[in-house]
C-alpha positions in Angstrom: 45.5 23.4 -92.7 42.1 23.5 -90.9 41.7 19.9 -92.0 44.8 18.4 -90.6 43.7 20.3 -87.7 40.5 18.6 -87.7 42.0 15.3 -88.4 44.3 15.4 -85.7 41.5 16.2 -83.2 39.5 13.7 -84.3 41.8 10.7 -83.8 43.3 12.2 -80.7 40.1 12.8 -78.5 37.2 10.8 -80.7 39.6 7.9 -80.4 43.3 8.1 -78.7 42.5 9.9 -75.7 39.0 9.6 -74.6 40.0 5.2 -74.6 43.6 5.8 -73.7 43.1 8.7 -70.2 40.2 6.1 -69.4 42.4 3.0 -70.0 45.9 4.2 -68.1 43.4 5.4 -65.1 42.9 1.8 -64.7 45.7 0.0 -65.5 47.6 2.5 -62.6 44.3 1.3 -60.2 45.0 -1.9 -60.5 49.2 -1.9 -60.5 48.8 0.4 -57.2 46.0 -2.2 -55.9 43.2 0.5 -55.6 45.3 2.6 -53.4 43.7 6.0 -54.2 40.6 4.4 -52.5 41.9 1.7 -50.0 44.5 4.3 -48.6 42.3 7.6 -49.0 43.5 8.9 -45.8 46.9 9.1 -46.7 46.1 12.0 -49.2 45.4 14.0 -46.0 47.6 12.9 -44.2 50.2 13.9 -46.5 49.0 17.4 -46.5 48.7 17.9 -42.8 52.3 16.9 -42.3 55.0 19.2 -41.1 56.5 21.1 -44.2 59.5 20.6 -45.2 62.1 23.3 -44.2 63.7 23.9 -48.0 63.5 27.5 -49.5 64.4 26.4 -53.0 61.2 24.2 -53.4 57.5 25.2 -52.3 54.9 23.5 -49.9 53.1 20.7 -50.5 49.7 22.9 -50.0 50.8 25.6 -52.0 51.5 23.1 -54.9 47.5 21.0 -54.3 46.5 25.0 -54.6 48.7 25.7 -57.6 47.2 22.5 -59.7 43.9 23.4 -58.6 44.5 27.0 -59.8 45.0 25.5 -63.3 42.3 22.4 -62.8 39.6 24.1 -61.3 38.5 26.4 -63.9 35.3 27.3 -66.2 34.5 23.5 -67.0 33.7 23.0 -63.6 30.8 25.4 -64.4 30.1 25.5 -68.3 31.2 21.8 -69.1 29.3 20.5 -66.0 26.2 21.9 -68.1 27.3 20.9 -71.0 27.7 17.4 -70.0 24.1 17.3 -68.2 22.9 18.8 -71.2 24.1 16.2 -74.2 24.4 13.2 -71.7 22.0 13.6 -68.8 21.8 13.0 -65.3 23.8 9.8 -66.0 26.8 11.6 -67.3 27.7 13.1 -63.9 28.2 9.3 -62.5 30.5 8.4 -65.1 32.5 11.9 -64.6 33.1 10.1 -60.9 33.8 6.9 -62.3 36.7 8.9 -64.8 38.1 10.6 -61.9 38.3 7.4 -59.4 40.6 5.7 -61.5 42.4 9.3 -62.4 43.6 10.0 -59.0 45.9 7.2 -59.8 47.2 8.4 -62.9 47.7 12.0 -61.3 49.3 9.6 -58.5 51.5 8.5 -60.6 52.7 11.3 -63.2 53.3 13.4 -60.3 55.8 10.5 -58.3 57.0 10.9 -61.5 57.8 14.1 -61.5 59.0 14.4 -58.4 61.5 11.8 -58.7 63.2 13.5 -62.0 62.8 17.0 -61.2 66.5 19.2 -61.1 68.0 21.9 -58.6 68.1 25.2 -61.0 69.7 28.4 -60.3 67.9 31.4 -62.8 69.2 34.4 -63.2 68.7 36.7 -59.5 67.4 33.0 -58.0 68.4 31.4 -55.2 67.7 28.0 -56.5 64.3 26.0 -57.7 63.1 23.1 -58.3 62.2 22.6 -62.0 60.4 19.2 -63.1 57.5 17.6 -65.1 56.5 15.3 -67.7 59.6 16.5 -70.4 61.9 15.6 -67.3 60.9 12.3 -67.1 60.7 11.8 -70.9 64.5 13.0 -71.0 66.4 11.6 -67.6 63.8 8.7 -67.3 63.4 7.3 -70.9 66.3 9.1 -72.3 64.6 10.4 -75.5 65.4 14.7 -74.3 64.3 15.5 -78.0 60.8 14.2 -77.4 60.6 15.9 -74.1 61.3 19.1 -76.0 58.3 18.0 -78.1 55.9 17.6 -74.8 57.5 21.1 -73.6 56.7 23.2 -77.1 53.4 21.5 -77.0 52.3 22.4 -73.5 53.6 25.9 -73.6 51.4 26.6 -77.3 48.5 25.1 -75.6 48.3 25.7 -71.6 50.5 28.5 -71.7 49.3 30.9 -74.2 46.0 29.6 -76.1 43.6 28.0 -73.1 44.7 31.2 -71.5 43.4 33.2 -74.3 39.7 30.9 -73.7 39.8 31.6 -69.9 39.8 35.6 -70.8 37.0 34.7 -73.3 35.4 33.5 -70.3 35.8 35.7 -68.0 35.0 38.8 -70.5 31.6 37.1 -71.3 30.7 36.4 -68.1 31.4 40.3 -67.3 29.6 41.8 -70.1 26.2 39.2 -68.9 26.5 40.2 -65.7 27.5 43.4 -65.1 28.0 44.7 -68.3 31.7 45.6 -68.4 33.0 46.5 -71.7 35.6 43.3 -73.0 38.3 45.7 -73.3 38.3 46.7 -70.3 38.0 43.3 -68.6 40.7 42.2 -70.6 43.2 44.8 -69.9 42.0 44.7 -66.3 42.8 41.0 -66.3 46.6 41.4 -67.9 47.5 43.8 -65.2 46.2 41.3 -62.6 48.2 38.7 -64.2 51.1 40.7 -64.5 51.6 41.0 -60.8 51.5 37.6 -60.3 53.5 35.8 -63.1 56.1 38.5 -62.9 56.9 37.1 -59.5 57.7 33.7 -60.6 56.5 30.1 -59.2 57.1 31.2 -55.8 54.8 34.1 -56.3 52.2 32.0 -58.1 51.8 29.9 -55.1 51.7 32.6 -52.9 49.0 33.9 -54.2 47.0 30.2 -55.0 47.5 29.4 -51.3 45.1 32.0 -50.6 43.1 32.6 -53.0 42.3 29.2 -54.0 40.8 28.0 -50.7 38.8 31.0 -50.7 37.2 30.7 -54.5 36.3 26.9 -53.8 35.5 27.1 -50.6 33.1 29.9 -51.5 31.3 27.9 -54.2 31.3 24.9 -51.7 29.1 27.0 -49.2 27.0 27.9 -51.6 26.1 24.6 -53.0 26.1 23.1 -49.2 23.4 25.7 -49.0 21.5 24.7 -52.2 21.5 20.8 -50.7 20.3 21.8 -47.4 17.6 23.4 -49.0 16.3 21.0 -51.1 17.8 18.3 -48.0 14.8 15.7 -49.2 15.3 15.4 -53.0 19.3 14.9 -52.7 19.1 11.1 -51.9 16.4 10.7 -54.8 18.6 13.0 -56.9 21.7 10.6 -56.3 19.9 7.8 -56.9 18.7 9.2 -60.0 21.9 9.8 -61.6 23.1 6.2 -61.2 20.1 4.6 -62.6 20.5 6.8 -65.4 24.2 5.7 -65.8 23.2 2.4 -65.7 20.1 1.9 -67.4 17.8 1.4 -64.6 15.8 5.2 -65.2 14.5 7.0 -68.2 17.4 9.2 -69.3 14.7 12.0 -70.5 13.3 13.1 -74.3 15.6 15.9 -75.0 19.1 13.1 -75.1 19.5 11.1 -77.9 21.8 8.0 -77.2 20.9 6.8 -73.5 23.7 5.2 -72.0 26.1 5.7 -74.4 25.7 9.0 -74.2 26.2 9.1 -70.5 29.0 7.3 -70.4 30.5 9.5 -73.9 29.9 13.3 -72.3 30.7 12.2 -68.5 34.3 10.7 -69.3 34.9 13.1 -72.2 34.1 16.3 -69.2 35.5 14.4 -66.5 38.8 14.2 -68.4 39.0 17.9 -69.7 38.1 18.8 -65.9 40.4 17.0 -63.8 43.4 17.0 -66.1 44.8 13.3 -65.0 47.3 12.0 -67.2 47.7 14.9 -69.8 50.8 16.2 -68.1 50.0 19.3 -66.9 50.0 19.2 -62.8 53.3 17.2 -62.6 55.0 20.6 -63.5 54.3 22.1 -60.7 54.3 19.0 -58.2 58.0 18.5 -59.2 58.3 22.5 -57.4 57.0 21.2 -54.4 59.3 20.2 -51.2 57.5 16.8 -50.6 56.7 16.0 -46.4 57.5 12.8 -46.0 60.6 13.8 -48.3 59.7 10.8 -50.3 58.4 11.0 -54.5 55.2 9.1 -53.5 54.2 11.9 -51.0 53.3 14.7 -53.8 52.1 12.1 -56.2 48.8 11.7 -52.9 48.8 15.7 -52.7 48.1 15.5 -56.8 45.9 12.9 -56.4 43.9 15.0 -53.9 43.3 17.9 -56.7 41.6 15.5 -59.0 39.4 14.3 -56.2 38.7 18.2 -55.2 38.2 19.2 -58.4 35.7 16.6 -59.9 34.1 14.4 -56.9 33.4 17.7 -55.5 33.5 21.0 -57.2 31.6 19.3 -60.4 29.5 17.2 -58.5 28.4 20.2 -56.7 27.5 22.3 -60.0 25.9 18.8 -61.2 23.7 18.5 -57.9 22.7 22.3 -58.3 21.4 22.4 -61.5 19.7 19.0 -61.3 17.6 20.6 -57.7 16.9 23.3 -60.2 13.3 23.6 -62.1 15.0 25.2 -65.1 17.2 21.8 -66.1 15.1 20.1 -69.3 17.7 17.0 -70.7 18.2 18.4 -74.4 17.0 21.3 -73.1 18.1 25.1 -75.3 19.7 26.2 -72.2 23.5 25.0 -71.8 26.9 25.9 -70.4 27.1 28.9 -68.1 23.6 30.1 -68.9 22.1 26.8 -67.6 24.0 27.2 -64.7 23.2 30.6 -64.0 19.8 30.1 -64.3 19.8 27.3 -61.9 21.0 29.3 -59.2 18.9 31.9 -60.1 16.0 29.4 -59.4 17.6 28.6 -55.9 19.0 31.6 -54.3 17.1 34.6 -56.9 18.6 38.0 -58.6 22.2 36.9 -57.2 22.6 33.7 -58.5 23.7 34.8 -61.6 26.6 37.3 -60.4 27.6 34.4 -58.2 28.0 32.4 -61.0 29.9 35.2 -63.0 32.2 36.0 -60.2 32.7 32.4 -59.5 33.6 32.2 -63.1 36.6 35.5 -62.7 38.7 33.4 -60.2 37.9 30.0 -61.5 39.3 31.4 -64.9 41.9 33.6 -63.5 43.7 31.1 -61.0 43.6 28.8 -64.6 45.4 31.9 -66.0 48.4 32.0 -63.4 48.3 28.0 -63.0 48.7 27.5 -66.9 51.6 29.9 -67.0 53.4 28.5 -64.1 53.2 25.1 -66.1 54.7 27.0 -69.1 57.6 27.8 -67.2 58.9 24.3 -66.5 58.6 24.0 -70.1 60.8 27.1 -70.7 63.3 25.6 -68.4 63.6 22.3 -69.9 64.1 23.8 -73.5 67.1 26.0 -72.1 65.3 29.3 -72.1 64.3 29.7 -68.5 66.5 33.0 -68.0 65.1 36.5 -67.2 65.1 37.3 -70.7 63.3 34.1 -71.9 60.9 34.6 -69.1 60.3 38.0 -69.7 59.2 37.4 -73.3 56.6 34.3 -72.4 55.1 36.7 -69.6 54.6 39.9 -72.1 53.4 37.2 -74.4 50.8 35.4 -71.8 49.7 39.0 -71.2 48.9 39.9 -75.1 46.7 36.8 -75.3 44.7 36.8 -71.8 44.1 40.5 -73.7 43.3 39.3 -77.0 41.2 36.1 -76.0 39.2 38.5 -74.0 38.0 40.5 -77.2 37.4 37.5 -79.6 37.2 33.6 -80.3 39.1 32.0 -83.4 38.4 28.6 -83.8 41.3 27.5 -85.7 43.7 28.9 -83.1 41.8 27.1 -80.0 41.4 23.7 -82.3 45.4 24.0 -83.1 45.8 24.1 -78.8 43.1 21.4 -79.0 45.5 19.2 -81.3 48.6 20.4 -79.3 47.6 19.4 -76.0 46.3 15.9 -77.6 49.6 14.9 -78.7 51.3 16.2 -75.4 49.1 13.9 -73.5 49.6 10.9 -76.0 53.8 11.7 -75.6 52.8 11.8 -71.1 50.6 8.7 -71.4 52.7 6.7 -73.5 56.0 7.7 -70.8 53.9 6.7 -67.5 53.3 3.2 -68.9 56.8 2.9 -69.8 58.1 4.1 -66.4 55.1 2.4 -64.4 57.5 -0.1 -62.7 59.3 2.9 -61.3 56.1 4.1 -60.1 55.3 0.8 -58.1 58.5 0.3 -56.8 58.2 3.7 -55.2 54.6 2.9 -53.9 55.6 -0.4 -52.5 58.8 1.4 -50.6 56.9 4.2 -49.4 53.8 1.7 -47.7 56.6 -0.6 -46.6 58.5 2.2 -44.7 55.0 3.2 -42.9 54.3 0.1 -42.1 57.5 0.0 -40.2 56.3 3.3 -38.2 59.1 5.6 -39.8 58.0 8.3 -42.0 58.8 7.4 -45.7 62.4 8.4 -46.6 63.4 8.1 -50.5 67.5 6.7 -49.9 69.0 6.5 -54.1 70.8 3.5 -52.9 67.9 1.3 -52.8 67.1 2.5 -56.7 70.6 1.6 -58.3 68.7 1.0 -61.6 68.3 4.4 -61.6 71.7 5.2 -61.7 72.9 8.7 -62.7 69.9 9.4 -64.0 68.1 11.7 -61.0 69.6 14.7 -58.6 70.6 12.5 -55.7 71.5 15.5 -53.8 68.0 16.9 -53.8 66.6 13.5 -52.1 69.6 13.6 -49.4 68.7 13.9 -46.0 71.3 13.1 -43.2 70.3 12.0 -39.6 70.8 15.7 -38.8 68.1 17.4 -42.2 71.2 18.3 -43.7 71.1 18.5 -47.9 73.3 17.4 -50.5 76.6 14.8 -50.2 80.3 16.4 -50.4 83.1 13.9 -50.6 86.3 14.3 -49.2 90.1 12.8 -50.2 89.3 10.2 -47.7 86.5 9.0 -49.2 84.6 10.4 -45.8 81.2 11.9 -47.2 79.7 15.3 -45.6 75.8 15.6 -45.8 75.9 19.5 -46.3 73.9 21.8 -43.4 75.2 19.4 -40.7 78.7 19.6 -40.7 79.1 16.6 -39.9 81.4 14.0 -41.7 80.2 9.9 -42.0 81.1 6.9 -43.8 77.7 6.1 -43.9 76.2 6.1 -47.4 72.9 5.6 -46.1 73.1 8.7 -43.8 73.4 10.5 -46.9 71.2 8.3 -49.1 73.3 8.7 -51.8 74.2 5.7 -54.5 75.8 2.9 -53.3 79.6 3.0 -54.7 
């Protein structure tokens, strides 16, 4: 069994995945016409806009904070090290170059998602909005049994091991630091995660909004502190890690392969980090309420998280530990220690219990993002009720406790091999639904150009046919939601009470 295991992972990230993330990213770049750089500011302006006034679905902001929850996590710490370690300097600049040309995957799986998501009712619910890769796979390819694939891979993998490593990671980072027992971290960290997952999405974002800001905006400070004291080597420093991408500086003794190795360790990291294109984030960017109330909007606010998560949050660790005078390339220390002792070397004794509490809400947001990934899952296979829900939570909470005691490596290669073939099944449905995608683009720039704000109207889509939830994208000249017809053939866009013959007020199909 270990060998198939093995096997599996092999072809999927020594070969499939590493060329295929990598080769999407840029195939997307060009199709959208190097939009996630040319049109930066719309990513902003996306998530400045006016919320949308719809219980059943969650704010833009609250689903950036959510996907960072799950993307921002111990790799932005340990596999930044790791990366500097086995690749050098160099490795950091082709991280960047990965997550350029990912924003416009995320872009685009999160459209996506947005466009296929469904109106659900659970049990004691007033309604949400349920979505994600296995929705597209189903309504937009029509092929539901290999959406059921994608959803029984994503919930073995996100949902229940990678949560078990997060624990690992928090309870080893406790014991360094401070000494805490692993038990008692771990059961600590299931009751924490209890109160939030047994609240549902709406309570997961809650909780994200705020606490997700805080965490990164903390570690920001910190390293904005780091560059302004060592304000003279950064230029030098930045310069340094694009000659050594490139070829034009000595990579150092202690890495064996040069560029190659560069290139190998920074898109391998920049990949595990930022999550583009493996189907994760789209779950929860089909939740969100998008403002403008157009598919294209969420797929900028996604686009964001891969931008926050690598061009900064990595570059950050990156930047530290190369200002350091305890970062040798090949060097023995690696991962968490390295950056411990980097910080250490900046700011003294509390650099490392930064680092380890940095690492206990980097982790623990993963925890409650994964999960809330692993419920779009459950919903798609039919067991999203209170009952079904109730057994993945008490489950979730048995592994954040177990993973916090021990490491198997079988188990976490098997969520290796799981989440390789759920990103081959998400890869494989973008490319296949990539016209959609620019379509959608194209409409959405057109209607700004216009000065309107972007409106998504199902009539101008009739390829889609029945296909999507038109009455989630209805909006009548009033905000109302949803079409009703009457005997007459009149149509009433429901909230305004108001009655029209105009399809377009209503956005629904053409007849």
């Amino acid at each position: 069994m270990n060998a198939i295991i093995d096997f599996l992972n092999t072809i999927f990230w020594g070969y499939v995945l590493i060329y295929g993330l990598l080769a999407v990213g840029v195939y997307f770049t060009i199709r959208l016409r190097f939009q996630q750089i040319l049109r930066f500011g719309e990513m902003f302006r996306v998530i400045t806009s006016a919320p949308e006034t719809d219980k059943e679905g969650i704010s833009p902001f609250q689903a950036l904070c959510t996907s960072l929850a799950s993307r921002v996590g111990t790799g932005n710490i340990a596999g930044v090290a790791v990366a500097l370690s086995l690749g050098g300097p160099g490795a950091i600049f082709w991280m960047w170059m990965v997550a350029l040309v990912g924003m416009a995957t995320a872009y685009s799986e999160s459209t996506l998602a947005q466009l296929y998501k469904v109106h659900e009712t659970p049990d004691g619910d007033s309604g949400v909005y349920r979505g994600g890769p296995a929705f597209y796979i189903a309504r937009g390819l029509g092929i539901p049994w290999l959406g059921g694939v994608f959803s029984v891979c994503l919930i073995l993998s996100f949902g229940l091991v990678f949560n078990a490593v997060q624990a690992n990671s928090i309870a080893d980072a406790m014991v360094g630091a401070f000494g805490v027992p692993k038990l008692a971290t771990g059961l600590a960290l299931a009751a924490l995660t209890a109160i939030v997952i047994f609240g549902g999405i709406r309570k997961i974002a809650t909780v994200a909004e705020y606490v997700v800001p805080f965490m990164a905006g903390g570690y920001l400070l910190v390293a904005l502190l780091v560059l302004v004291m060592n304000l003279g080597e950064v230029p030098a420093m930045l310069w340094h890690i694009v000659g050594n991408a490139l070829g034009f500086a000595e990579v150092g003794g202690g890495v064996v392969g040069g560029i190659a190795a560069a290139m190998l360790n920074g898109v391998k990291r920049g990949l595990f980090s930022n999550e583009a294109g493996m189907g994760s984030a789209p779950n929860i960017a089909a939740a969100a309420t998008p403002a403008p109330h157009h598919p294209s909007s969420q797929g900028f606010v996604q686009a964001l998280g891969v931008f926050i998560d690598t061009i900064l949050i990595c570059s950050c660790t990156a930047l530290m530990i190369l200002l350091s005078g305890v970062y040798v390339p090949g060097g023995e220390l690696t991962g968490t220690q390295l950056t411990q002792a980097a910080l250490a070397d900046h700011i003294g004794w509390v650099g490392p219990y930064f680092v380890a509490v940095a690492i206990f809400f980097f982790a623990f947001t993963s925890i409650i993002g994964n999960y809330a990934y692993s419920e779009m899952a459950m919903a798609f296979l039919g067991v999203g009720t209170t009952a079904g829900l109730m057994v993945l939570r008490c489950i979730v909470l048995l592994m954040v406790v177990w993973g916090a005691l021990q490491a198997v490596t079988t188990v976490f290669n098997t969520a290796d091999a799981s989440m390789g073939l759920m990103a081959t099944i998400n890869l494989i449905a973008i490319l296949a639904l990539s016209g959609t995608v620019v379509k959608l683009t194209r409409d959405y720039f057109a209607q700004r150009a216009q000065g309107i704000e972007p409106r998504f109207h199902g009539k101008d889509y009739p390829e889609l046919g029945d296909r999507i939830d038109y009455t989630i994208w209805t909006r009548d000249c009033r905000g109302g939601r949803g079409a009703q017809s009457r005997p007459n053939g009149e149509k009433r866009c429901t909230g305004s009470g108001a009655f029209c013959r105009n399809i377009r007020c209503c956005s629904s199909p053409a007849p």
